[in-house]
Every structure is written in C-alpha cells, then in structure tokens.
N, C-alpha and C positions, 0 to 999 in steps of 0.2 A: 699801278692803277688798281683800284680793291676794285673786286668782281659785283659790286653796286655800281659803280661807275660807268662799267662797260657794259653791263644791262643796258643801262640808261642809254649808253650811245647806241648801243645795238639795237635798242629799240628805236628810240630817235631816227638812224639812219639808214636802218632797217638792213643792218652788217648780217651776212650768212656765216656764220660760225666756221662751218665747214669747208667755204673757201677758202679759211684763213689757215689752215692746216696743211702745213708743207708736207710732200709728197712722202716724204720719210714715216712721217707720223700717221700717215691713213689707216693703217693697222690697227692705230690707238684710238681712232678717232672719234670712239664713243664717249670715252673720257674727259675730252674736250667740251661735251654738251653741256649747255643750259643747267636741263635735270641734272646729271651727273655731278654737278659744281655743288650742289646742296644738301648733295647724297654722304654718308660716314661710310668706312669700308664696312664690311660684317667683322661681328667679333670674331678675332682669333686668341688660342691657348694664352700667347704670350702676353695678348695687353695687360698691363698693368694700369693702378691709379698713380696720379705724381701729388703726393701731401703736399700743399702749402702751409706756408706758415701767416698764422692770422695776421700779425703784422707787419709784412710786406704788402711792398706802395710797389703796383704794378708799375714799368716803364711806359710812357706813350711816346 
C-alpha cells in the first residue's frame, strides 16, 4: 500500500498510527509518524549520487 493511500484511510477512519505499532517497536515509534514518513535522513560523508543514463525507460 503507498503511503498516499494510508493517509487517505488514516484519515478517512481516522487510524491512530501509534496503536498500530507492535510493542517491539515503541522504541522506534517516532519513525513510524506521519511527519516522519516525508522527512529525508540528513546528509551523511558517505552519500553518494547514482548517474543515470538518459536513455533509460524507467520500470513501473
């Protein structure tokens, strides 16, 4: 399911995110958020770019 989708329900059905995060994972549980889900990490040393090539036909 793309995270448009579950917006949509989550809003629709008005889903708590946070209950939905098994007991295991409450530690994580910020990552799970909303905000979170739209956020990039910060940059680190190692990122690099990935060159495409102009003529490549993306897959859908």
């Amino acid at each position: 399911m793309a995270i448009q989708d579950f917006l949509k329900k989550q809003k629709k059905e008005k889903i708590n995110t946070q209950e939905q995060v098994p007991k295991q994972y409450k530690q994580y549980e910020k990552v799970f958020s909303t905000k979170a889900s739209f956020c990039f990490p910060q940059k680190q040393p190692w990122d690099h770019g990935i060159k495409l090539k102009p003529e490549a036909i993306p897959r859908t």
